[in-house]
C-alpha positions as CSV (number, residue, x, y, z in Angstrom):
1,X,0.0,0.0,0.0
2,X,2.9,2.4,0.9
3,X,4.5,1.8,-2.9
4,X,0.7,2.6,-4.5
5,X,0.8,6.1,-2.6
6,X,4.1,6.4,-3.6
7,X,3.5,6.0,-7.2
8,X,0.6,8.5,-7.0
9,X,2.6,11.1,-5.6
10,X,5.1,11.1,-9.0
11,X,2.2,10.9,-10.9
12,X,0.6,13.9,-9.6
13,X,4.2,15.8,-9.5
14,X,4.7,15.2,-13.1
15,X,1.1,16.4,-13.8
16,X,2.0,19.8,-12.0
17,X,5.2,20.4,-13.8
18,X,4.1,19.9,-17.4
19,X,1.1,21.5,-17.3
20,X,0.9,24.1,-20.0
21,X,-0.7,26.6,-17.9
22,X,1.9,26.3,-15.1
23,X,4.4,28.7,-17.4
24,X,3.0,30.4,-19.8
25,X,5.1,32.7,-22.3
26,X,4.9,36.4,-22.0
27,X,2.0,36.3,-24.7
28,X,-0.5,35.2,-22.4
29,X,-2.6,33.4,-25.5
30,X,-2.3,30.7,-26.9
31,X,-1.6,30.7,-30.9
32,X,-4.6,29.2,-32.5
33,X,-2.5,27.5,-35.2
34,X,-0.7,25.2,-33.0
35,X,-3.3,22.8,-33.2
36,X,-1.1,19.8,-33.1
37,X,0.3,21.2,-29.6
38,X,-2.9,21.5,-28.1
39,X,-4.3,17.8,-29.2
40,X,-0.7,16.4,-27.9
41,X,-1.0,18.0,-24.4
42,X,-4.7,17.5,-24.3
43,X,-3.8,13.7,-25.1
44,X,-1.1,14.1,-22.3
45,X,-3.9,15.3,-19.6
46,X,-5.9,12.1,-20.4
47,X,-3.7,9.4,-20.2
48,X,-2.5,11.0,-16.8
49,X,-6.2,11.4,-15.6
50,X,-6.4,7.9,-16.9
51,X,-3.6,6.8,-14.6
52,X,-4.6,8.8,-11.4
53,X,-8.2,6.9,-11.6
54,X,-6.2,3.7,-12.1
55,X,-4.2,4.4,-9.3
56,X,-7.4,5.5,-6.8
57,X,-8.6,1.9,-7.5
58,X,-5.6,0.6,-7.3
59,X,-4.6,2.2,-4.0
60,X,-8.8,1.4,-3.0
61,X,-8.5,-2.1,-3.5
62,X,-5.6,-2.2,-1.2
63,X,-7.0,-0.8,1.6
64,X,-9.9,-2.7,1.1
65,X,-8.5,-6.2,1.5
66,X,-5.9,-4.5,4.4
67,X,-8.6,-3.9,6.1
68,X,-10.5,-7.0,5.5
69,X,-7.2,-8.7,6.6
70,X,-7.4,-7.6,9.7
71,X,-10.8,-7.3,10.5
72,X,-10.4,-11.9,9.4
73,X,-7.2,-11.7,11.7
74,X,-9.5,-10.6,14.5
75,X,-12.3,-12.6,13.8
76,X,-10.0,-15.6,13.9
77,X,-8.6,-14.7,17.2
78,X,-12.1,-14.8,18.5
79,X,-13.2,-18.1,17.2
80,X,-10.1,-19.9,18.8
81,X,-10.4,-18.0,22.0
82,X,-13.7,-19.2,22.4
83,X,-13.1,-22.7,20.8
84,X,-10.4,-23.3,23.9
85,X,-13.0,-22.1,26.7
86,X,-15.5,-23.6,24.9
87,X,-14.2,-26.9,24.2
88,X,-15.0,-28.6,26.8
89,X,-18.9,-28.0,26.7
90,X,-19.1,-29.5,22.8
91,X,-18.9,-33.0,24.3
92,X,-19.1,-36.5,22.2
93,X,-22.8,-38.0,23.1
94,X,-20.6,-40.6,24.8
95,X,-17.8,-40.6,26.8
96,X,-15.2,-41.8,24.5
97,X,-12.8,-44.8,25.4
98,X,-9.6,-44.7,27.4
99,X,-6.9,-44.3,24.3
100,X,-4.4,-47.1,24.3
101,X,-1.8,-45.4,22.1
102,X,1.5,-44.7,23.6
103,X,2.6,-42.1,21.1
104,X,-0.5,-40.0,22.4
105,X,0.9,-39.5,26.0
106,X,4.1,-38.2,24.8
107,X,2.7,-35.1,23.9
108,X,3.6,-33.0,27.4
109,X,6.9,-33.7,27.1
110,X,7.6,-35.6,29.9
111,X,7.6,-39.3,30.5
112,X,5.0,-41.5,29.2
113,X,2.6,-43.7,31.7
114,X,3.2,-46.7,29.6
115,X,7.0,-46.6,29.6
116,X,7.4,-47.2,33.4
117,X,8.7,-50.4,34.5
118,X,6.8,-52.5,37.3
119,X,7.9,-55.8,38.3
120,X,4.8,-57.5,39.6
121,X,6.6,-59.3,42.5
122,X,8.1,-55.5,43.6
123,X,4.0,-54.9,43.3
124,X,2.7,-57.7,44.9
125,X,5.2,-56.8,47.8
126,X,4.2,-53.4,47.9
127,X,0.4,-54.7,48.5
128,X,1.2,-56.9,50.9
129,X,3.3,-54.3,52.8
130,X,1.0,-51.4,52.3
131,X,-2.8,-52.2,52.5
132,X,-3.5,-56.0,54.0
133,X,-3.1,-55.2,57.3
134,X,-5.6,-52.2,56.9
135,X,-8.5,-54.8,55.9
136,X,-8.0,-56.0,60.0
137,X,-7.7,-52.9,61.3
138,X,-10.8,-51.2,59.3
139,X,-13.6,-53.7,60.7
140,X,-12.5,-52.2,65.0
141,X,-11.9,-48.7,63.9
142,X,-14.8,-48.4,61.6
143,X,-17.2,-49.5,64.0
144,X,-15.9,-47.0,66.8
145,X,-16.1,-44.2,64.2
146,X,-20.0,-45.7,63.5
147,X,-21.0,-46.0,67.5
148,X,-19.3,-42.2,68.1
149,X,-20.8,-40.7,65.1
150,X,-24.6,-41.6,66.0
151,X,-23.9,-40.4,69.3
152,X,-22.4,-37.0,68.4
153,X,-25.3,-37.2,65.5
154,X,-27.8,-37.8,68.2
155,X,-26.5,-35.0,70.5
156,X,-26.5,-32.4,67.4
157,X,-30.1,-33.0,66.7
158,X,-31.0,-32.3,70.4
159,X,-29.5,-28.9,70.4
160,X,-30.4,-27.9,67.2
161,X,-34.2,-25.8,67.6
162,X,-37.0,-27.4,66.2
163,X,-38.1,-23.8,64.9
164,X,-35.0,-21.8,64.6
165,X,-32.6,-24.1,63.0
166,X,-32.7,-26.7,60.3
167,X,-33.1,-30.3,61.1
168,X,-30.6,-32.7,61.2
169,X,-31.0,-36.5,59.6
170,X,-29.3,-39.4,59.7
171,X,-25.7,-39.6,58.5
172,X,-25.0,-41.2,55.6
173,X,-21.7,-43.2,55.3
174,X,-19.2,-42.6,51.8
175,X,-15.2,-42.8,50.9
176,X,-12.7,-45.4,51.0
177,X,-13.0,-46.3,54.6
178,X,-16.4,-47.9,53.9
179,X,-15.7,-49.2,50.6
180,X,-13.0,-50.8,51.4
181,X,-9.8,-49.5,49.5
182,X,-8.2,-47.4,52.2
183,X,-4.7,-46.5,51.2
184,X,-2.9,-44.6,54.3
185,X,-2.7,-44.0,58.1
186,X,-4.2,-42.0,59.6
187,X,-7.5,-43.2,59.0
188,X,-10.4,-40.6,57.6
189,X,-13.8,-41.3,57.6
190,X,-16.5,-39.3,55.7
191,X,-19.7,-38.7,56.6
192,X,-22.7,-36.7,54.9
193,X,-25.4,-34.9,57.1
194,X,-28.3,-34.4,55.5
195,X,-30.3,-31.1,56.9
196,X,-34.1,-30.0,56.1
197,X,-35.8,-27.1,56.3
198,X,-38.1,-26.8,59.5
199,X,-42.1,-26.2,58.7
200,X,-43.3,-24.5,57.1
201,X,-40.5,-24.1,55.0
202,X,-39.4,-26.4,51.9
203,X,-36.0,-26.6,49.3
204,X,-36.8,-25.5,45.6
205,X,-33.2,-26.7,43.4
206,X,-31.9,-24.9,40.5
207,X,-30.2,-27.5,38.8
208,X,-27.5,-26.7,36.2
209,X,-28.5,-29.3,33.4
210,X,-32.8,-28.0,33.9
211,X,-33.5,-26.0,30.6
212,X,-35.5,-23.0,33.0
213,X,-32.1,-22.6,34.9
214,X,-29.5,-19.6,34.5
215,X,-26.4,-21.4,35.8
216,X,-23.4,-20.1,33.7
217,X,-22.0,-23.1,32.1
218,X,-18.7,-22.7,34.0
219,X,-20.7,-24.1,37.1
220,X,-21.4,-27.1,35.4
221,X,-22.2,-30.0,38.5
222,X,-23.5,-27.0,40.7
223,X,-27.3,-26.6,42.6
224,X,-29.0,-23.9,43.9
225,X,-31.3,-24.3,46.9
226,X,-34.0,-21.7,47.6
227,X,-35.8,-21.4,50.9
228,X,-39.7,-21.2,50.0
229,X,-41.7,-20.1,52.8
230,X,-45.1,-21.5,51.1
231,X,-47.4,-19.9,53.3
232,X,-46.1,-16.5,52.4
233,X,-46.2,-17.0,48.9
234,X,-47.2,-19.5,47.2
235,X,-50.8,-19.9,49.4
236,X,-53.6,-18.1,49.0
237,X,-54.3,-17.6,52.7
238,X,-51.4,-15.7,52.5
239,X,-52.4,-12.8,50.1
240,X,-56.6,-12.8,51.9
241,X,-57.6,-11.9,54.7
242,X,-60.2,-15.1,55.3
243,X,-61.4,-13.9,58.3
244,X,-61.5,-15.1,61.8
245,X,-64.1,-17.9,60.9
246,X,-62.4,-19.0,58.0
247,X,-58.6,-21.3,58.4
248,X,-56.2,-22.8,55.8
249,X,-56.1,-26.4,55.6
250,X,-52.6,-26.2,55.2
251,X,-50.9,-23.9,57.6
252,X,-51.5,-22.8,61.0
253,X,-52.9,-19.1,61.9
254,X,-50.2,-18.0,64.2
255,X,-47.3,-19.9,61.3
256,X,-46.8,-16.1,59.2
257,X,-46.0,-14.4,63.1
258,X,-43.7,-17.2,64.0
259,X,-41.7,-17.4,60.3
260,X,-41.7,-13.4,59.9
261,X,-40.2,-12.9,63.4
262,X,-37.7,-15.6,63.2
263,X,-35.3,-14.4,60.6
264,X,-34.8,-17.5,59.4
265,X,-33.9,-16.3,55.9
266,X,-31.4,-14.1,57.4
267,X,-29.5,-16.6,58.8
268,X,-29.1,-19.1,56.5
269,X,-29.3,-17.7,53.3
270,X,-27.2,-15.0,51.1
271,X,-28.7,-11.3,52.1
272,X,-31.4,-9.9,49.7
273,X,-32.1,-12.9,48.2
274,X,-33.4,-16.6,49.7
275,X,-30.8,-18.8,48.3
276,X,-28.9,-20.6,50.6
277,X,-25.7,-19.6,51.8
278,X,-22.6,-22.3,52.1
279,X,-20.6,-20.2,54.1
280,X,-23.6,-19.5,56.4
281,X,-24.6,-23.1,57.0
282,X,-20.7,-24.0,57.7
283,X,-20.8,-21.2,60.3
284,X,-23.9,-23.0,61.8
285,X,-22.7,-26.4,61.4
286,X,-19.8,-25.8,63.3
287,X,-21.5,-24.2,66.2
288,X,-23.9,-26.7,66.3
289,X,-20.9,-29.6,66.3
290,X,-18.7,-27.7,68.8
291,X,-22.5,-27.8,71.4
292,X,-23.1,-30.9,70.6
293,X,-19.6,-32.5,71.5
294,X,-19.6,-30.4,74.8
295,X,-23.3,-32.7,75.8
296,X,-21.1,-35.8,75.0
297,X,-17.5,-35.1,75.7
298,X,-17.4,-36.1,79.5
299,X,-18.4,-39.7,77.8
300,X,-15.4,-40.0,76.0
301,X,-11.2,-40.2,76.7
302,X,-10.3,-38.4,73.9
303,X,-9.7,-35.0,72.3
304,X,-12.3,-33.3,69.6
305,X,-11.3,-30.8,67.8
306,X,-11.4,-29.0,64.1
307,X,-8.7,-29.6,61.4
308,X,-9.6,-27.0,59.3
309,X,-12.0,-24.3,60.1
310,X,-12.3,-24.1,56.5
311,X,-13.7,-27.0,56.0
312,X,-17.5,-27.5,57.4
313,X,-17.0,-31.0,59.4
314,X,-13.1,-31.9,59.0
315,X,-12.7,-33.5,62.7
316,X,-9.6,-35.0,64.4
317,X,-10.0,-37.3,67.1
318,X,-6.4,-37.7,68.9
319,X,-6.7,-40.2,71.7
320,X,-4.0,-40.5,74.8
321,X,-2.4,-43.1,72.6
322,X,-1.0,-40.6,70.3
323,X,-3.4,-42.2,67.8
324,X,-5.4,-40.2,65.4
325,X,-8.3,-40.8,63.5
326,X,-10.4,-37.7,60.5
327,X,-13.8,-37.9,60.8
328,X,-14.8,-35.3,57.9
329,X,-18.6,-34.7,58.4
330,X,-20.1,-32.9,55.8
331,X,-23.5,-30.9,55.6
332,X,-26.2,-32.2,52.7
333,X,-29.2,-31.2,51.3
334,X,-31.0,-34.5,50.0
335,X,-32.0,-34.4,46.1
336,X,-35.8,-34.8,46.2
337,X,-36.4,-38.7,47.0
338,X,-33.2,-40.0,45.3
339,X,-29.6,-40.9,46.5
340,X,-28.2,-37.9,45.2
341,X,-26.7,-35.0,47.6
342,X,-26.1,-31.2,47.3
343,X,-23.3,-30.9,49.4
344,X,-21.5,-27.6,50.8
345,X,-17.6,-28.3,50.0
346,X,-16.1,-30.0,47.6
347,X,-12.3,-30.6,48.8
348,X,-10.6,-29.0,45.0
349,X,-8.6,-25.7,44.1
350,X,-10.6,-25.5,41.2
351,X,-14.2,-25.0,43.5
352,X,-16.3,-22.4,42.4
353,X,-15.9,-19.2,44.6
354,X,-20.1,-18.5,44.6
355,X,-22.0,-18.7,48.0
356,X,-25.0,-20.4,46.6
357,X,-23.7,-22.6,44.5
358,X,-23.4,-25.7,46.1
359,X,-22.3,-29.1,44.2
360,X,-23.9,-32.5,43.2
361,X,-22.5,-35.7,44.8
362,X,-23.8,-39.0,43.6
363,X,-20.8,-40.7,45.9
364,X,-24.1,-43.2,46.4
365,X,-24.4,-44.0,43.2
366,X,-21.1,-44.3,43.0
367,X,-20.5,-46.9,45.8
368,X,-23.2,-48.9,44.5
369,X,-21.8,-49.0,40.9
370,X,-18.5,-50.2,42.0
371,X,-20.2,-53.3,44.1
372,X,-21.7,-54.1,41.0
373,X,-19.3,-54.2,38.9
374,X,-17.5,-55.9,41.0
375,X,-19.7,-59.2,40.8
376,X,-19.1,-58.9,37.4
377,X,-15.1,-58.8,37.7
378,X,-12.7,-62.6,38.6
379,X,-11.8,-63.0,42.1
380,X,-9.0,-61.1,43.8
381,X,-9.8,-58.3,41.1
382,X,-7.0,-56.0,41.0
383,X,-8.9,-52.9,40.5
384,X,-8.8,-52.2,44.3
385,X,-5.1,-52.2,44.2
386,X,-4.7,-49.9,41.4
387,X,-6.9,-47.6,43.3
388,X,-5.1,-48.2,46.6
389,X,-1.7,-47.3,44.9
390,X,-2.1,-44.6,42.9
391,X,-4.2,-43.0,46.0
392,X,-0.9,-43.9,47.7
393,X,1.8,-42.6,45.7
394,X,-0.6,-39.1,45.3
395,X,-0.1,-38.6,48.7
396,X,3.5,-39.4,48.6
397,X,3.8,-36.6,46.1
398,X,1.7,-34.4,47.7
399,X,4.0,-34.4,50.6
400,X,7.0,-33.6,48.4
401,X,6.2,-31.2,46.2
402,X,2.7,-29.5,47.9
403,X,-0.7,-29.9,47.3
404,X,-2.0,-29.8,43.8
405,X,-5.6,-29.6,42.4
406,X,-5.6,-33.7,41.7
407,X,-8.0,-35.0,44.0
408,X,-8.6,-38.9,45.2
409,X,-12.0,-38.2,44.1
410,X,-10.5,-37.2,40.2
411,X,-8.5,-40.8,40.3
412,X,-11.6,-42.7,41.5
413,X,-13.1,-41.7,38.7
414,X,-10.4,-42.7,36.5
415,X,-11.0,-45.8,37.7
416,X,-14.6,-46.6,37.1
417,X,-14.2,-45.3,33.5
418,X,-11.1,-48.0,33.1
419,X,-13.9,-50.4,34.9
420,X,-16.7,-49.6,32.6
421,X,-14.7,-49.8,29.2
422,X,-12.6,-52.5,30.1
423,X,-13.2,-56.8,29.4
424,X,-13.7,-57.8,33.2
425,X,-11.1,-60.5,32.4
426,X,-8.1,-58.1,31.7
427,X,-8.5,-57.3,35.5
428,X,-7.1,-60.6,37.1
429,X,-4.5,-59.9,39.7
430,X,-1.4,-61.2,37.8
431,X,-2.4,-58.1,35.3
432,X,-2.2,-55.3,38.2
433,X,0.9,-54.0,36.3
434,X,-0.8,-53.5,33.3
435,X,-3.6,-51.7,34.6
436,X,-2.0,-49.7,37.1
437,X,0.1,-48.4,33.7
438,X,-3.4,-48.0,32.2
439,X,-4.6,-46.0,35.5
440,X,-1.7,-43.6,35.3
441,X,-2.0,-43.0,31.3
442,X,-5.9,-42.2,31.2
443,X,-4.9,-39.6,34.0
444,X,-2.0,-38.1,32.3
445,X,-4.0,-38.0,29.0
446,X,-6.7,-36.3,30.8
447,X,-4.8,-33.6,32.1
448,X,-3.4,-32.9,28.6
449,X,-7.1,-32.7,27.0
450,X,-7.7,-31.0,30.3
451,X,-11.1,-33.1,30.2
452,X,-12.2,-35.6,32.8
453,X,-16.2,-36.8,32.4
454,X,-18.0,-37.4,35.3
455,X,-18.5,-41.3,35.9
456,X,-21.7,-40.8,36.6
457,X,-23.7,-37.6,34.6
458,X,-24.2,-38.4,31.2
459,X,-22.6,-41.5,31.0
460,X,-24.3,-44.0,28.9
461,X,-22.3,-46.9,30.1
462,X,-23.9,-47.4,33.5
463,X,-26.0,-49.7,33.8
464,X,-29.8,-49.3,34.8
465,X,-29.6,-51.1,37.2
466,X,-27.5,-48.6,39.5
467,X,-31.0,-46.5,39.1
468,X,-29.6,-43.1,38.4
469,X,-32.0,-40.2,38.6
470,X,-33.5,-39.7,35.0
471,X,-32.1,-35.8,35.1
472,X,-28.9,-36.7,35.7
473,X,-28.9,-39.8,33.5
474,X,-29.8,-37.7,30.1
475,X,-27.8,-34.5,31.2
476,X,-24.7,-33.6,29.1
477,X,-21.4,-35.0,30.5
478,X,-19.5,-32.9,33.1
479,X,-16.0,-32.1,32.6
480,X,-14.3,-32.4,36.0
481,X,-11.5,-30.3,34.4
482,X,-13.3,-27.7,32.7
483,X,-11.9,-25.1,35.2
484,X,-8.0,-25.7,34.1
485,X,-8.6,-24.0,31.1
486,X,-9.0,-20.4,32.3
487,X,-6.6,-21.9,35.8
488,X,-3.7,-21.6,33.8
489,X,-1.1,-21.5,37.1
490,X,-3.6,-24.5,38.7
491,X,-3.2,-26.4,35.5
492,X,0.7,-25.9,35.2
493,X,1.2,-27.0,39.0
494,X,-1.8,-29.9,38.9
495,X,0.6,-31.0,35.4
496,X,3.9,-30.9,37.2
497,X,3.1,-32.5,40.2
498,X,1.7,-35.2,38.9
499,X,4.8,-35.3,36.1
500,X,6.8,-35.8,38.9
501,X,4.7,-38.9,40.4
502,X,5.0,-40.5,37.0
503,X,8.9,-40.2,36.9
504,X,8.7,-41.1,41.0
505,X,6.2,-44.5,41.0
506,X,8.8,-47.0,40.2
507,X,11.2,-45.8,42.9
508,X,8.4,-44.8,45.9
509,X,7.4,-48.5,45.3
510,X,10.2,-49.8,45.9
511,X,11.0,-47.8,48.6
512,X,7.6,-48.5,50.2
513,X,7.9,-52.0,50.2
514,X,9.1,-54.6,52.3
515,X,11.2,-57.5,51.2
516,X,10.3,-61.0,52.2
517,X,13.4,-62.8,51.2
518,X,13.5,-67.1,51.4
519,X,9.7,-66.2,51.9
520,X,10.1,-64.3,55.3
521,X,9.8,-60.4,55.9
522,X,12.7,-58.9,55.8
523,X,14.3,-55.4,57.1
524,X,12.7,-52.1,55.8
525,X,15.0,-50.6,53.0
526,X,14.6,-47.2,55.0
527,X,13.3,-45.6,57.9
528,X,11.0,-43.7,55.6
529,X,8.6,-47.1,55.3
530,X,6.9,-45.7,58.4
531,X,4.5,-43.6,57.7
């Protein structure tokens, strides 16, 4: 474009400078008889008129498509920016298979899953060392954990008020302890709580996957719960006066003096609006917990206290011993008449910072999907153990190199996809190396995609029997790791940590494990074996 403006300005400098009129002679006029003059300069003016317009279109055209460059340069940008966030949400209608090709995992530049070397008697050791002594211990432990938590449980609902605070249910029991694939001391139980709403009160969800609901799709998995005070607002009897002869069949005359004074509203949910609050119901879980362990403490010979005040339940019971034993109880609002929970934290850096959106857990569904597949698989499946030791060296890592958004919860899931898309043959114990390689590639290929699907949501595979909720059943798969694509520093540590487990598992194994040589145990290789 710069050379087309160029040319133009010669063009129009030649045009100035022989210009007849530009110097005329001292006779001002023009002799009539020099026709042939005139016709050769009038010639002269056209074909330079002719090359100016030339030029104009010339010089038109080139702007045009400069501009049309960049306005396609820009659009471009657009489309892949929102190609990359959106990427996640354009979803297969099923959840695609594990890939087995080892050239695909080579792509992060660091070492592949299925290059690491696992000698299956170093593994078997490693078990044997590791997790068969916690199937002896779990069975005495659990059922303390059980007796103590329907105590405290009972104690909580008796100084909760009937009118003034929600109501507290029975616990409900999920996790490794009671599934049996505990990985390391100390021992941590979890525990969900389900509360209600006191009369005349009721829940109203906002679920992310109902077509009438306004949840950004970055809060894929997440529930609102709205506090409806029906006889408020939804009754009649609340917008008429009936009179003092006439009475609702539904609510009591006195119930609008009790609900208006109580300021229920204002304590549990968000201010000017009647969503519930997470951070408000932590705050009263916790007060409630702390009373309740004061009506029962004199009962027991151990200490009570909280792990993290962060976290709504996360107990630690230390007794004279020295022992201790995590007893994370976690407040639950019960989906409808279904196994499905709304629960107030989700242990992940990658949680949603909102106050009212809580998240989904079908851990339920979960557990029962495991037990049946289960049946299905030989005996002495090794699926426990791959769970057990990748749970295991996660938490080795961890301690090295800090905490990373990898959860247990993102590896169990790992596992049930690698359960539902697998032969139940290929998971006989003397193949434990092979699928333990198969565990740790489906991980590292997720966190290149940055996608994980939720076992459960979407996913065609599971069977009908496990009886999942129709909603959930038909909703779009979730991507667990939809928030690493805007997390870039979460991603990069999540990516490195778990690099660095990869390179580690061969030599925490065998650091981990105790020798039996001429078939008797043998001396720890270090002092770091105890854990």
């Amino acid at each position: 474009m710069q050379g087309a403006i160029a040319r133009v300005c010669v063009v129009v400098a030649a045009a100035i400078l022989n210009h007849p009129f530009l110097f005329p002679n001292e006779n001002s006029t023009i002799p009539e008889q020099d026709n042939a003059l005139l016709a050769r300069m009038r010639e002269h003016q056209e074909n330079l008129e002719a090359e100016q317009k030339r030029l104009e279109q010339e010089i038109y055209k080139t702007e045009k498509e400069s501009y049309s460059w960049y306005f396609w340069s820009a659009l471009c940008l657009v489309i892949f920016f929102t190609i990359e966030v959106c990427r996640p949400d354009i979803v297969p209608a099923e959840i695609p298979d594990p890939v087995e090709d080892e050239d695909t995992y080579l792509s992060a530049g660091y070492l592949s899953a299925n290059t690491i070397t696992l000698d299956k008697g170093v593994l078997n050791n490693f078990c044997k060392t590791r997790f068969h002594s916690f199937a002896h211990e779990n069975g005495r432990v659990q059922e303390f954990v059980e007796g103590f938590a329907d105590d405290l449980l009972d104690a909580l609902k008796s100084v909760c008020d009937g009118e003034a605070d929600m109501e507290v249910e029975d616990f409900v029991t999920i996790g490794s302890m009671f599934e049996s694939w505990r990985a390391c001391k100390p021992p941590a139980y979890d525990l969900i709580v389900p509360f209600t709403a006191p009369q005349p009160y009721r829940f109203q969800f906002d679920v992310w996957c109902d077509s009438v609901t306004d949840i950004p799709l970055d809060l894929q998995g997440c529930v609102r719960i709205k506090l409806i005070q029906p006889n408020g607002k939804n009754c009649l009897c609340g917008a008429a006066n009936l009179g003092d002869d006439m009475l609702c069949l539904l609510h009591n005359r006195n119930d609008f003096e009790k609900t208006d004074e109580s300021g229920f509203e204002e304590v549990f949910c968000v201010r000017d609006n009647a969503y519930l609050s997470k951070t408000q119901i932590m705050r009263w879980f916790q007060i409630s917990v702390t009373r309740a362990w004061q009506h029962i403490s004199h009962k027991y010979e151990f200490e009570l206290a909280f792990q993290n005040l962060e976290v709504p339940g996360a107990l630690k019971i230390r007794f004279r011993s020295g022992k201790t034993v995590f007893l994370n109880v976690t407040p639950a609002v019960q989906f409808e008449n279904t196994d499905a929970f709304i629960i107030s934290h989700f242990p992940s850096e990658t949680s949603n910072p909102s106050d009212t959106h809580w998240h989904l857990s079908l851990t339920v569904y979960e557990r029962n999907l495991l037990k049946h597949l289960a049946k299905q698989l030989p005996t002495n499946s090794c699926h426990i153990h791959c769970l057990q030791i990748v749970f295991f060296l996660h938490k080795k890592q961890t301690a090295l190199t800090g905490k990373s958004a990898l959860t247990n919860y993102h590896i169990k899931t790992a596992v049930l996809h690698l359960l539902l898309s697998k032969p139940p043959s290929v998971w006989q114990t003397q193949h434990l190396d092979h699928r333990l390689r198969d565990l740790l590639s489906f991980l590292q290929k997720s966190l290149e995609e940055k996608r994980l699907y939720h076992a459960i949501v979407g996913n065609p595979r599971v069977p009908v029997d496990i009886q999942i909720p129709e909603l959930f059943r038909s909703a779009e798969p979730i991507n667990l790791f939809r928030p690493l694509v805007l997390q870039r520093q979460v991603y990069a540590k999540m990516v490195d940590n778990f690099k660095e487990m990869v390179r580690n598992t061969s030599v925490l194994v065998q650091e981990y494990t105790l020798h039996f040589p001429n078939g008797h145990m043998g001396h720890k290789l270090s002092s770091a074996t105890h854990m």
